[in-house]
MIDOSE-1310 file (N, C-alpha, C; in nm, 2 decimals, decimal comma, always signed):
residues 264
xxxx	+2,46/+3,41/-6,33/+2,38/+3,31/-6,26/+2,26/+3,37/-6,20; +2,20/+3,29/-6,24/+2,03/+3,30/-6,17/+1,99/+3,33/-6,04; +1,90/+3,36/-5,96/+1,84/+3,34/-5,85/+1,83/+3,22/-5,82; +1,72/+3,10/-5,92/+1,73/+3,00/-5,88/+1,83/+2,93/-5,89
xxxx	+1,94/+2,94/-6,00/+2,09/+2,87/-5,97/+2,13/+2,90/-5,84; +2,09/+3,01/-5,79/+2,20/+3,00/-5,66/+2,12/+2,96/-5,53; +1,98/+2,97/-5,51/+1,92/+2,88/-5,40/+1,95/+2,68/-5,44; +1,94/+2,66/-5,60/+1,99/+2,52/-5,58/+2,12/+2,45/-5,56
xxxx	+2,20/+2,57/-5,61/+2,37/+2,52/-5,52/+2,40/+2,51/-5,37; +2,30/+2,62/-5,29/+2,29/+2,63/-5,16/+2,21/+2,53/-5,07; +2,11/+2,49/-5,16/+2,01/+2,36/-5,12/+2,13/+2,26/-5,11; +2,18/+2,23/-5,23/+2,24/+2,11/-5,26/+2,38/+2,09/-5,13
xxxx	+2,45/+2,22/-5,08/+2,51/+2,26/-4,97/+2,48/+2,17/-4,86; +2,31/+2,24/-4,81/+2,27/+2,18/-4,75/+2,25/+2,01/-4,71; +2,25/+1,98/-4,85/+2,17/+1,78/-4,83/+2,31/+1,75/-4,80; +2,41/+1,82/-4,88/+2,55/+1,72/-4,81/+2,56/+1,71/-4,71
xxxx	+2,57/+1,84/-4,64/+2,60/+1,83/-4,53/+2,53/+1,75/-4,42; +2,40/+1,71/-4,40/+2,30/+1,69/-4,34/+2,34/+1,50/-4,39; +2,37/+1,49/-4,55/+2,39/+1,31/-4,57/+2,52/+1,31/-4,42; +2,65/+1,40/-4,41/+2,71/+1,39/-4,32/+2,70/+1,38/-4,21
xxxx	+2,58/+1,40/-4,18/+2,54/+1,42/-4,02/+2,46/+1,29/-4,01; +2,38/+1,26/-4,10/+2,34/+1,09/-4,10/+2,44/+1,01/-4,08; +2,55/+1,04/-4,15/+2,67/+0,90/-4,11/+2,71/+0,93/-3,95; +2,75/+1,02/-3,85/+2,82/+1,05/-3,79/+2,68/+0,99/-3,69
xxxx	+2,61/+1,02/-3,70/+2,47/+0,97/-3,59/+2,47/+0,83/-3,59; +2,49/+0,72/-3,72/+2,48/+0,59/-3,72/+2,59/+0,55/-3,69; +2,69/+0,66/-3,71/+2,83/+0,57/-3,62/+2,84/+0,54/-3,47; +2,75/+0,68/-3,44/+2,71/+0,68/-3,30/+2,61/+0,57/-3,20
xxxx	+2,54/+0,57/-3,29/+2,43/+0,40/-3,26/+2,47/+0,29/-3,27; +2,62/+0,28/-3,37/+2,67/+0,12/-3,36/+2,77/+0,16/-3,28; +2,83/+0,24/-3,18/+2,95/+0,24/-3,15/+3,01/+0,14/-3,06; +2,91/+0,08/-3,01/+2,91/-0,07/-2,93/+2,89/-0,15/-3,02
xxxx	+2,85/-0,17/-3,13/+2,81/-0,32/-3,22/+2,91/-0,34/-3,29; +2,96/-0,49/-3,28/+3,10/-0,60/-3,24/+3,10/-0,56/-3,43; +3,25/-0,56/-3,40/+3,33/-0,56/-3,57/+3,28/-0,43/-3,61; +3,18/-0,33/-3,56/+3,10/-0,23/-3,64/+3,30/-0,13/-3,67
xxxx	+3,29/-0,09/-3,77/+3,43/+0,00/-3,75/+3,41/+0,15/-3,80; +3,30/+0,20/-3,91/+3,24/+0,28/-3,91/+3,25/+0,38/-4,07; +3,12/+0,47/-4,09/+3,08/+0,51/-4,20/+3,17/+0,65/-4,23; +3,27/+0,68/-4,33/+3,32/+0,77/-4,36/+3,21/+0,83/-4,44
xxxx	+3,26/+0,99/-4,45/+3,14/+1,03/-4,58/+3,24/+1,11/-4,68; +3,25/+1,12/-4,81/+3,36/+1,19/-4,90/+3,20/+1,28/-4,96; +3,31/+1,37/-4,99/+3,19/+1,51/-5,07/+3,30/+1,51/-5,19; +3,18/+1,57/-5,30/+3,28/+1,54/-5,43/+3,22/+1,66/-5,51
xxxx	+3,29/+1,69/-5,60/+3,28/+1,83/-5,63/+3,16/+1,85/-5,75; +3,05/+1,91/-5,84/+2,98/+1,90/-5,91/+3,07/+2,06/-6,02; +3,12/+1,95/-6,11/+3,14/+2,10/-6,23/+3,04/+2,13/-6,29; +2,98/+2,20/-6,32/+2,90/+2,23/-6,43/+2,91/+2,26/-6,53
xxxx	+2,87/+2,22/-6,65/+2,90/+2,23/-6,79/+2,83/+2,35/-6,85; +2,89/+2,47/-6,89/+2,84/+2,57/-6,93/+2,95/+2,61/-7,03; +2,96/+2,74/-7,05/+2,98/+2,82/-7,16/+3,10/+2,88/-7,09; +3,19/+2,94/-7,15/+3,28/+3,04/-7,06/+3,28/+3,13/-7,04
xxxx	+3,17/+3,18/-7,11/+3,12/+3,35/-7,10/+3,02/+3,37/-6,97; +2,96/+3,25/-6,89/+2,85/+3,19/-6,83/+2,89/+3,20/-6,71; +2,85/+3,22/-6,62/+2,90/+3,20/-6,46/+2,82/+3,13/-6,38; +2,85/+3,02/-6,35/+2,75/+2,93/-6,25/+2,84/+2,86/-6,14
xxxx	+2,74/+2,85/-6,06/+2,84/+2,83/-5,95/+2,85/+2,68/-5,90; +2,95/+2,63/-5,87/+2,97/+2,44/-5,85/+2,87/+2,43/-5,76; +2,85/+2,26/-5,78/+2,78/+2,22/-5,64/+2,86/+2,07/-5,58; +2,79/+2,08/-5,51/+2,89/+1,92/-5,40/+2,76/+1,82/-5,38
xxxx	+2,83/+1,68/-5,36/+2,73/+1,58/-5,32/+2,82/+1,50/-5,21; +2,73/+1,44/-5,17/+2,80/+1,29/-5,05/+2,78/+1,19/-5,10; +2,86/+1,11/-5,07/+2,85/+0,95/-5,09/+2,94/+0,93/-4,93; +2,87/+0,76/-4,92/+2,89/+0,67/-4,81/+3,03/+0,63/-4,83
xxxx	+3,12/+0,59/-4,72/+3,24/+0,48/-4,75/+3,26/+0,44/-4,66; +3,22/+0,28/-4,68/+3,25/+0,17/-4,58/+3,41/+0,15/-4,55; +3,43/+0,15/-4,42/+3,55/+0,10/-4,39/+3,54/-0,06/-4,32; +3,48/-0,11/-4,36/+3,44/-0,28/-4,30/+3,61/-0,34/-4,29
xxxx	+3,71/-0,29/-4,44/+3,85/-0,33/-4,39/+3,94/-0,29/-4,32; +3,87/-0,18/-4,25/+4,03/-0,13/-4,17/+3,99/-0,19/-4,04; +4,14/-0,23/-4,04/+4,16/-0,30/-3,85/+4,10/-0,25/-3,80; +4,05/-0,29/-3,67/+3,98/-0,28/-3,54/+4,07/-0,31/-3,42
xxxx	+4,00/-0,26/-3,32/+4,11/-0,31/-3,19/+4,06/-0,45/-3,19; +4,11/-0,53/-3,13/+4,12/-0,68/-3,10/+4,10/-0,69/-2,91; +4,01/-0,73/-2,90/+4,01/-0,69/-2,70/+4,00/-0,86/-2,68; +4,02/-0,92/-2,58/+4,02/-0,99/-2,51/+3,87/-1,01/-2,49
xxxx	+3,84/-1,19/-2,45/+3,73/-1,24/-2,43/+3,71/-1,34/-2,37; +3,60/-1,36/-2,28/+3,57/-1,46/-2,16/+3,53/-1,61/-2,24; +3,46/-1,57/-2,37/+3,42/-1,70/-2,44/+3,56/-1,72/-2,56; +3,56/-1,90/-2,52/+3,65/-1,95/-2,60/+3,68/-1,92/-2,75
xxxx	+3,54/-1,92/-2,77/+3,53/-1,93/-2,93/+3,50/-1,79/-3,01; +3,52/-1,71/-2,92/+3,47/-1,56/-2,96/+3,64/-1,57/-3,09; +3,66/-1,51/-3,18/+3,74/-1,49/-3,27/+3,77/-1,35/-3,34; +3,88/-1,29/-3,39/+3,88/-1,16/-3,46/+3,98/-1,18/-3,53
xxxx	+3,94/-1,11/-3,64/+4,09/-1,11/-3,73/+4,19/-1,00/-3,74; +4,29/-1,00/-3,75/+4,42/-0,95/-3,75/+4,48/-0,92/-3,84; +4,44/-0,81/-3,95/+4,44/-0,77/-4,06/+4,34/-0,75/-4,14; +4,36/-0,79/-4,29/+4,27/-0,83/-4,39/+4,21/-0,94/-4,39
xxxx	+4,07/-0,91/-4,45/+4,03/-1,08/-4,47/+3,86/-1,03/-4,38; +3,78/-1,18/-4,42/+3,66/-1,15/-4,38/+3,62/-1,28/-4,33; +3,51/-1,37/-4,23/+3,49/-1,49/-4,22/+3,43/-1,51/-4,30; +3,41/-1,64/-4,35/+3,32/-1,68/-4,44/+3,17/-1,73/-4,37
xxxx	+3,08/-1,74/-4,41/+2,93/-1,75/-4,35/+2,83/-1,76/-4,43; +2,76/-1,84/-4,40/+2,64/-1,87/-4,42/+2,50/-1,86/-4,33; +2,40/-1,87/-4,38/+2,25/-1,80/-4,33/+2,17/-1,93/-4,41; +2,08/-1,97/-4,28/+2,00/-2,05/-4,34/+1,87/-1,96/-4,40
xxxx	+1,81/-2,09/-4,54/+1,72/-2,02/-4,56/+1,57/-2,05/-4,54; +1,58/-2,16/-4,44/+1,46/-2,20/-4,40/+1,51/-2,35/-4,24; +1,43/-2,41/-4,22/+1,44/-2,44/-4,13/+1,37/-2,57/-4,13; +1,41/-2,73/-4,12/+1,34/-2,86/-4,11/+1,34/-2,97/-4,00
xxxx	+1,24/-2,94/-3,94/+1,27/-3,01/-3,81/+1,35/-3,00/-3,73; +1,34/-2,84/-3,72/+1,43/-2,80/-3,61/+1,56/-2,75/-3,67; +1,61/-2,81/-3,79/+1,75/-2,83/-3,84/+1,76/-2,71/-3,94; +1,88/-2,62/-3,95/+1,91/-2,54/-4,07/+1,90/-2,60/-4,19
xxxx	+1,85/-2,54/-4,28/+1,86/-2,59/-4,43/+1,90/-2,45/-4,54; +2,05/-2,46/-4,53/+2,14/-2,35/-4,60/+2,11/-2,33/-4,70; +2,10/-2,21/-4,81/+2,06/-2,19/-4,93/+2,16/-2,19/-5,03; +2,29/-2,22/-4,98/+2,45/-2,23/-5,05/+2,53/-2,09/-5,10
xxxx	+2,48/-1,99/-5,05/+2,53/-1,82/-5,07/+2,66/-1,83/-4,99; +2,73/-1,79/-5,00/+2,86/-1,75/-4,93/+2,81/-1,60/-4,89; +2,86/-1,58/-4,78/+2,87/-1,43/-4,73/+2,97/-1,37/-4,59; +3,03/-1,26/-4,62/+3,14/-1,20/-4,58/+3,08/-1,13/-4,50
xxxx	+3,20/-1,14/-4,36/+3,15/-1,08/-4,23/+3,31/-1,06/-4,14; +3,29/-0,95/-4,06/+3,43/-0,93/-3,95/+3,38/-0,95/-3,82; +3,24/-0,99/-3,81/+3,14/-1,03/-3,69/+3,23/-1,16/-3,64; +3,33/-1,24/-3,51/+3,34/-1,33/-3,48/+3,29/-1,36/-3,37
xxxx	+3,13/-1,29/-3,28/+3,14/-1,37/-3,13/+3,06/-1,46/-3,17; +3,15/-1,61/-3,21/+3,03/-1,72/-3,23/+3,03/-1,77/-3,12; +2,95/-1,87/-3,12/+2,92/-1,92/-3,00/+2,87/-2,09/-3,04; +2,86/-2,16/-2,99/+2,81/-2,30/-3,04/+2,66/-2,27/-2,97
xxxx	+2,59/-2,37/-3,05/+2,48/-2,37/-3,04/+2,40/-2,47/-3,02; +2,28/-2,54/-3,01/+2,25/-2,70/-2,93/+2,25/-2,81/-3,06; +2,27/-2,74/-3,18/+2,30/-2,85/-3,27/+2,43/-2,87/-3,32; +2,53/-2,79/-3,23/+2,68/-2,80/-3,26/+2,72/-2,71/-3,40
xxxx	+2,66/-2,60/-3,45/+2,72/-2,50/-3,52/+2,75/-2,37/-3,47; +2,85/-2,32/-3,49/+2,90/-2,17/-3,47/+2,82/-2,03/-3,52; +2,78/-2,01/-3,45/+2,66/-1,90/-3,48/+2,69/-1,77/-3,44; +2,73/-1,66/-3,51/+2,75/-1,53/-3,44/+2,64/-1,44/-3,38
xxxx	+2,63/-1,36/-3,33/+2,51/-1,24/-3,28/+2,44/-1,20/-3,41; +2,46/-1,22/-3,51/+2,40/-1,18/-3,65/+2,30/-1,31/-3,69; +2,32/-1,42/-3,64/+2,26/-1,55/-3,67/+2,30/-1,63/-3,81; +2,46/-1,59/-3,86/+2,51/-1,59/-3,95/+2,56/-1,76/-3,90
xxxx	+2,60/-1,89/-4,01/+2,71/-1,97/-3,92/+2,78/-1,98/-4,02; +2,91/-2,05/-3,89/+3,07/-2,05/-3,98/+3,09/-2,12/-4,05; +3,21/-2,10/-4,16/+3,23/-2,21/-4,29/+3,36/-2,20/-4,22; +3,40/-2,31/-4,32/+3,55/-2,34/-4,29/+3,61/-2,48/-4,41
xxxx	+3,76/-2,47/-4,37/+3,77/-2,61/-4,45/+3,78/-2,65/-4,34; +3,82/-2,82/-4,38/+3,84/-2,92/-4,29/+3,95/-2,96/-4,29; +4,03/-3,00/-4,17/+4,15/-3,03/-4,18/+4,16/-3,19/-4,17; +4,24/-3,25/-4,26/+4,26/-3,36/-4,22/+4,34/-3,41/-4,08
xxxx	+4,29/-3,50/-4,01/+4,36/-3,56/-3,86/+4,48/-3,61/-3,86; +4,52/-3,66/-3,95/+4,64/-3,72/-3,99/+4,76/-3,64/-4,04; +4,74/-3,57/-4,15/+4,83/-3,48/-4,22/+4,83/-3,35/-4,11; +4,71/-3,32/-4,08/+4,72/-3,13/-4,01/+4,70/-3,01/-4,14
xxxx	+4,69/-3,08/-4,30/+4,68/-3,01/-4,37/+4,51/-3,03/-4,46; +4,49/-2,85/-4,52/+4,32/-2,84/-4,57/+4,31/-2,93/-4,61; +4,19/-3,03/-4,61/+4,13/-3,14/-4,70/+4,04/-3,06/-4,78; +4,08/-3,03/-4,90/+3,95/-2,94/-5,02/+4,00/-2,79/-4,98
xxxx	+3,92/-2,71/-5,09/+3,95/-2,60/-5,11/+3,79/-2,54/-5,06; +3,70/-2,57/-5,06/+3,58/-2,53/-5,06/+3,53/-2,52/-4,95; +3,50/-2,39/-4,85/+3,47/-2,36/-4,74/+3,30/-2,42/-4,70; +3,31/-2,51/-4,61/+3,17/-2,55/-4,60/+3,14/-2,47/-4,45
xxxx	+3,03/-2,54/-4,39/+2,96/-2,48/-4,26/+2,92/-2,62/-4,22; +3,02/-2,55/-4,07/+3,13/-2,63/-3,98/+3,04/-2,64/-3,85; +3,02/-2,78/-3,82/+2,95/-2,84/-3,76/+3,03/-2,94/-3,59; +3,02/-2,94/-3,49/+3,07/-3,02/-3,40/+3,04/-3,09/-3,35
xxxx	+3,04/-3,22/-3,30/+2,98/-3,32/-3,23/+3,02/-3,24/-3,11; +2,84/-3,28/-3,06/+2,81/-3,24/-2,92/+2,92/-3,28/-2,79; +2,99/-3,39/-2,82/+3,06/-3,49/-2,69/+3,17/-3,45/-2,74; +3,25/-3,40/-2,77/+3,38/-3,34/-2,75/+3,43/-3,25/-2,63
xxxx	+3,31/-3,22/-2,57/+3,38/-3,13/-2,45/+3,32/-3,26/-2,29; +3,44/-3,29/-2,25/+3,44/-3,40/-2,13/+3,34/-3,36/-2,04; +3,29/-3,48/-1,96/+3,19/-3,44/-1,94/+3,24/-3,41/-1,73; +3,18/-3,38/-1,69/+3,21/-3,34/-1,52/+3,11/-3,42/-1,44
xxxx	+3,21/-3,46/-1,32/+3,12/-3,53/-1,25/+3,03/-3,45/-1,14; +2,93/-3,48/-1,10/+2,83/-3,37/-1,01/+2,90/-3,38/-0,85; +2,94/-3,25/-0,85/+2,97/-3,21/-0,69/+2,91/-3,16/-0,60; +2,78/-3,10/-0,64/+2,72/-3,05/-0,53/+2,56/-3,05/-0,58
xxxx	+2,42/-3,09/-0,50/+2,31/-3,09/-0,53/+2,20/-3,04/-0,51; +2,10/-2,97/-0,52/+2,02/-2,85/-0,44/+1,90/-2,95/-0,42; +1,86/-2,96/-0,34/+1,73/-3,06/-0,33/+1,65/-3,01/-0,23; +1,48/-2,99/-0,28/+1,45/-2,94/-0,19/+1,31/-3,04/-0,20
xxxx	+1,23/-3,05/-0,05/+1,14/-3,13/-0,08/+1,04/-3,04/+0,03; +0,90/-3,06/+0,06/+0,79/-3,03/+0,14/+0,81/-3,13/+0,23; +0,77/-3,08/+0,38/+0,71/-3,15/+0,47/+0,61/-3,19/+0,52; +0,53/-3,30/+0,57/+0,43/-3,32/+0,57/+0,40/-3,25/+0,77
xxxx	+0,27/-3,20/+0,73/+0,25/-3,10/+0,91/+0,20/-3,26/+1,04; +0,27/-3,36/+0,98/+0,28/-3,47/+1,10/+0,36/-3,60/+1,05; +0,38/-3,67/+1,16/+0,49/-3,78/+1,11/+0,42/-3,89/+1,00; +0,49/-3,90/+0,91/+0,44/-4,00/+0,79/+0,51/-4,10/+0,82
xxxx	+0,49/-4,20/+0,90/+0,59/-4,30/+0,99/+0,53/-4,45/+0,99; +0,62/-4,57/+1,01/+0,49/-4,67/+1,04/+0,43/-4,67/+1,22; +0,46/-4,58/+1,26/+0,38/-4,53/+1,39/+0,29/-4,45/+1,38; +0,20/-4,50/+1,25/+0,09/-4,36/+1,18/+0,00/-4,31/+1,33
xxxx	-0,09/-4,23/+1,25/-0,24/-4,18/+1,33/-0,37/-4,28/+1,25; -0,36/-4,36/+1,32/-0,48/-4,44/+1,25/-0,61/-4,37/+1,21; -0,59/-4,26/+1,27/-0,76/-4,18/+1,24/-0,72/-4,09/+1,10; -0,60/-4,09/+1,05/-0,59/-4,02/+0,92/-0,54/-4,14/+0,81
xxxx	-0,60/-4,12/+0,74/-0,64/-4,27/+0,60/-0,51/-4,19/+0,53; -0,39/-4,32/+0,52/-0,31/-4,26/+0,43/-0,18/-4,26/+0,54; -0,16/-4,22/+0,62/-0,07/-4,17/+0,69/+0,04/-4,21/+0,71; +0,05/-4,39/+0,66/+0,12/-4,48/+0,63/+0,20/-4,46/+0,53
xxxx	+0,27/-4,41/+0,54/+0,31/-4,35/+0,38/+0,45/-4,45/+0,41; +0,54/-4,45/+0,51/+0,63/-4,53/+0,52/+0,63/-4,66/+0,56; +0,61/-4,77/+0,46/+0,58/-4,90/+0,52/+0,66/-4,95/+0,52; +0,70/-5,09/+0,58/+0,83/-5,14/+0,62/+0,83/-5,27/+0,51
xxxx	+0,72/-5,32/+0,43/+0,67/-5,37/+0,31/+0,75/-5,28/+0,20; +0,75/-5,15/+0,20/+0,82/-5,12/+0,11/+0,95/-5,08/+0,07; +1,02/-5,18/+0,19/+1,17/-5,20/+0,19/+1,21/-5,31/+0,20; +1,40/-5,30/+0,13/+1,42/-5,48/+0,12/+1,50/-5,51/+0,28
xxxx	+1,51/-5,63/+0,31/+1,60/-5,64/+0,45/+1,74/-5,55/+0,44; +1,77/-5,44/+0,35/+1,94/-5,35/+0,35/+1,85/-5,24/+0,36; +1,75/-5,21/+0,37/+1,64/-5,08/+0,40/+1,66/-5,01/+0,26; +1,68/-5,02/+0,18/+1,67/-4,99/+0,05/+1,50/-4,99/-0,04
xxxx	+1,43/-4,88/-0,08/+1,34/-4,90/-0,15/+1,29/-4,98/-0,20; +1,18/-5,03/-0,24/+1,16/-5,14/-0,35/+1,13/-5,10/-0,49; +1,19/-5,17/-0,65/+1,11/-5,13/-0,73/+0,95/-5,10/-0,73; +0,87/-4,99/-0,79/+0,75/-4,92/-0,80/+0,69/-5,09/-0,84
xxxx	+0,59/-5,14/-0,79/+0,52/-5,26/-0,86/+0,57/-5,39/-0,79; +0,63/-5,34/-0,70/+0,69/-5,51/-0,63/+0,58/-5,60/-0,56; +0,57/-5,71/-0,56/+0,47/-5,79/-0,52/+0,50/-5,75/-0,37; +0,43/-5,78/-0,29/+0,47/-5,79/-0,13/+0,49/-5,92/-0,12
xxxx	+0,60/-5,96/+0,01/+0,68/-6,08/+0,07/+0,54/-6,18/+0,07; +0,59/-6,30/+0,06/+0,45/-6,38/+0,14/+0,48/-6,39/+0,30; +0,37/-6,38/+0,38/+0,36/-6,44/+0,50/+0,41/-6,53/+0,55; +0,51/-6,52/+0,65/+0,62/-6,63/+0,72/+0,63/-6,58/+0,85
xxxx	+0,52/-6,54/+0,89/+0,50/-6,51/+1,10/+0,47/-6,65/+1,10; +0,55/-6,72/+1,26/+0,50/-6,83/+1,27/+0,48/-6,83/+1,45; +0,52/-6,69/+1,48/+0,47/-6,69/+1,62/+0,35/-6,68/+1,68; +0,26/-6,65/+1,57/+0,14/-6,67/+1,66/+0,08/-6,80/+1,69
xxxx	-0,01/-6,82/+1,82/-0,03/-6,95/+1,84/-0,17/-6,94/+1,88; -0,23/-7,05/+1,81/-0,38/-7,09/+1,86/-0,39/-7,19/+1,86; -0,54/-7,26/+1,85/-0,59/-7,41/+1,88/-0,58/-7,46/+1,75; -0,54/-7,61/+1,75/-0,51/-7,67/+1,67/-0,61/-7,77/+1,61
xxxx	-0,59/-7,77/+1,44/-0,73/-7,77/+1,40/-0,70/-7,93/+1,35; -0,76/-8,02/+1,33/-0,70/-8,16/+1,28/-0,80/-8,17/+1,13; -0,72/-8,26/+1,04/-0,77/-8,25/+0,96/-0,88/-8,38/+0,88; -0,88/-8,41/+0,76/-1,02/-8,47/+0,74/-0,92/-8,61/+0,71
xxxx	-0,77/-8,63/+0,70/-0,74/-8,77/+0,67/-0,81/-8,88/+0,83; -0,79/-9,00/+0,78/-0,81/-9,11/+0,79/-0,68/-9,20/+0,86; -0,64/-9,21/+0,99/-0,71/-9,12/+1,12/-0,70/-9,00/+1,08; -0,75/-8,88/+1,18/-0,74/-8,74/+1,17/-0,60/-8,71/+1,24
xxxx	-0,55/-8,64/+1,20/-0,41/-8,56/+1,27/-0,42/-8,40/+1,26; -0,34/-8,34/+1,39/-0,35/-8,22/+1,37/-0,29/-8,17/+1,21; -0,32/-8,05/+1,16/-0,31/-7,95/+1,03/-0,12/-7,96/+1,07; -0,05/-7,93/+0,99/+0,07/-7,88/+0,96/+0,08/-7,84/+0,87
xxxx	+0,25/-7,75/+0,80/+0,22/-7,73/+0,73/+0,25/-7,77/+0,58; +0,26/-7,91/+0,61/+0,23/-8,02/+0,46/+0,12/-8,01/+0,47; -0,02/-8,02/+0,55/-0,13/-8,03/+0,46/-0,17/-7,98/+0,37; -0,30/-8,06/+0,26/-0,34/-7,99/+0,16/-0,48/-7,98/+0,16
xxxx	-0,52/-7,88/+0,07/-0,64/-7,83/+0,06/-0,76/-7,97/-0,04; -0,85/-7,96/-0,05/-0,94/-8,03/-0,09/-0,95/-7,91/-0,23; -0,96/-8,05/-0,31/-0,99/-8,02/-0,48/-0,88/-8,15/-0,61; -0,77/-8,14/-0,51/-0,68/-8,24/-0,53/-0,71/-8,41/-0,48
xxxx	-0,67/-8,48/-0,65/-0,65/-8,60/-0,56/-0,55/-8,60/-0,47; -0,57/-8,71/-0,37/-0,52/-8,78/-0,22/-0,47/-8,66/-0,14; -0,56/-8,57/-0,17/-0,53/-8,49/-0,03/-0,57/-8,50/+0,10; -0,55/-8,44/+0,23/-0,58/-8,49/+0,35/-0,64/-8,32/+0,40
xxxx	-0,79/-8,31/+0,29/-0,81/-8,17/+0,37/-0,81/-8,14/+0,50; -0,80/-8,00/+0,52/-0,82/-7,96/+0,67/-0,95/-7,96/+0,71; -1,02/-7,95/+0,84/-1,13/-7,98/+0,91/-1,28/-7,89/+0,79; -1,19/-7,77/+0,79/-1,33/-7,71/+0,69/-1,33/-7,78/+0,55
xxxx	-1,41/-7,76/+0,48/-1,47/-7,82/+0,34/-1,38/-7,68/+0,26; -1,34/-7,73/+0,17/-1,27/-7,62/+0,10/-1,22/-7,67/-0,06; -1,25/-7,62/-0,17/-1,26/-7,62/-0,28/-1,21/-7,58/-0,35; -1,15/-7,65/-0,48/-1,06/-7,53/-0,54/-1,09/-7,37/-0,60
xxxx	-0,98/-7,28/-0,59/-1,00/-7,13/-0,60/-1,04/-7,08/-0,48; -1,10/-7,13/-0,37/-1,08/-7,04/-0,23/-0,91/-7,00/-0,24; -0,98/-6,94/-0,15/-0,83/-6,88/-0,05/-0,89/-6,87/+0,11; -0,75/-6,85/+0,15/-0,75/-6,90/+0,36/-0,71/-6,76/+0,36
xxxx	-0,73/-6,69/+0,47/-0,73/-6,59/+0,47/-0,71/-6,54/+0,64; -0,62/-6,50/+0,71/-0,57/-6,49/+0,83/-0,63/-6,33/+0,89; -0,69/-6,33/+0,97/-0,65/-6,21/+1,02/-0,62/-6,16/+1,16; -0,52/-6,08/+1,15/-0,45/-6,00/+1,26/-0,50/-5,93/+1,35
């Protein structure tokens, strides 16, 4: 054997070893990541084809080996829908391959995974930490047995989980730095903020847009005005305005589309 035969059996020593120190480092970086279970590495022997009178020395290589099937521990979990399997077997999954108004649009690939922390998601699919979602058959409601053989991607109506009634409410509001009352400050415009117009007689708000009451104070009292019938009589409140036949206007001249106008 050569000089150079024997630095390249030693090189080649080398890369195995070092492919082995790559697996053991990435086992190390997934040792937390869910279903990860980890990279074996096999070294395999290189014979070389020579002569028998010939002396050369073997060499070795690495190769990868996935253990994706060997059991894992199974731990306990706060979410319902988190899942693991218990033996053999893989989930089934799909990956969208684009996206339409918001909505997945699957490319129809099946693909295999030991990943289960799904989770639902706001359009009611099962989605794992991979962004993978779940297939499944469907069971029939009636029988309890598969309907089809063909694993689709399993979808839930949003209203299946009951809804709760509200127990407790955080509410916070600003105060204004004086009373906003109908006992305003007439020197600040506005300060009326609470009118008594804008409640019904059970002190309940009014709808936004409500006409205000008509006017029905009848305690005030003044001089009484008589009107233009024939005799004249004092005003009450049957009289009518002028514009109308056989009305009995009041003392002033008044025409249709005025308005009477009181003030306080």
């Amino acid at each position: 054997m050569g000089i150079f035969g024997a630095l390249t059996t030693a090189v080649g020593g080398l890369r195995a070893g070092s492919y082995a120190l790559e697996n053991i480092s990435g086992n190390i970086a997934n040792s937390q990541t869910t279903a990860f279970k980890r990279i074996d590495t096999s070294f395999l022997d290189l014979v070389p084809q020579t002569a028998l009178t010939a002396q050369l020395a073997g060499g070795v290589t690495a190769q990868s080996r996935s253990t994706n099937s060997v059991q894992g521990d199974v731990q306990p979990a706060s979410v319902a829908t988190f899942m693991a399997i218990n033996g053999n077997g893989f989930f089934a999954v799909q990956k969208p391959g684009s996206f339409s108004d918001g909505s997945p649009v699957f490319d129809g690939v099946d693909r295999y995974t030991r990943r289960g922390d799904f989770q639902l998601n706001k359009d009611g699919y099962l989605v794992n930490g991979a962004g993978y979602y779940l297939e499944g058959v469907r069971i029939d409601p009636t029988t309890g047995n598969p309907s089809g053989s063909s694993p689709q991607v399993l979808r839930f109506a949003n209203d299946f989980l009951p809804a709760q009634q509200t127990t407790k409410i955080d509410y916070r509001a600003n105060l204004a730095s004086y009373p906003l009352t109908t006992a305003h400050d007439v020197s600040v415009p506005g300060s009326e903020l609470l009118r008594p117009g804008a409640f019904s007689s059970g002190h309940n708000p009014l709808v936004l847009g409500t006409p205000a009451a008509p006017y029905t104070d009848s305690s005030v009292t003044g001089t009484a005005q008589n009107n233009k019938a024939t005799p004249s009589v004092a005003n009450t409140a049957a009289t009518l305005l002028s514009g109308t036949a056989g009305s009995d206007s009041i003392n002033a001249s008044f025409s249709a589309g005025l308005t009477i106008c009181r003030r306080m």
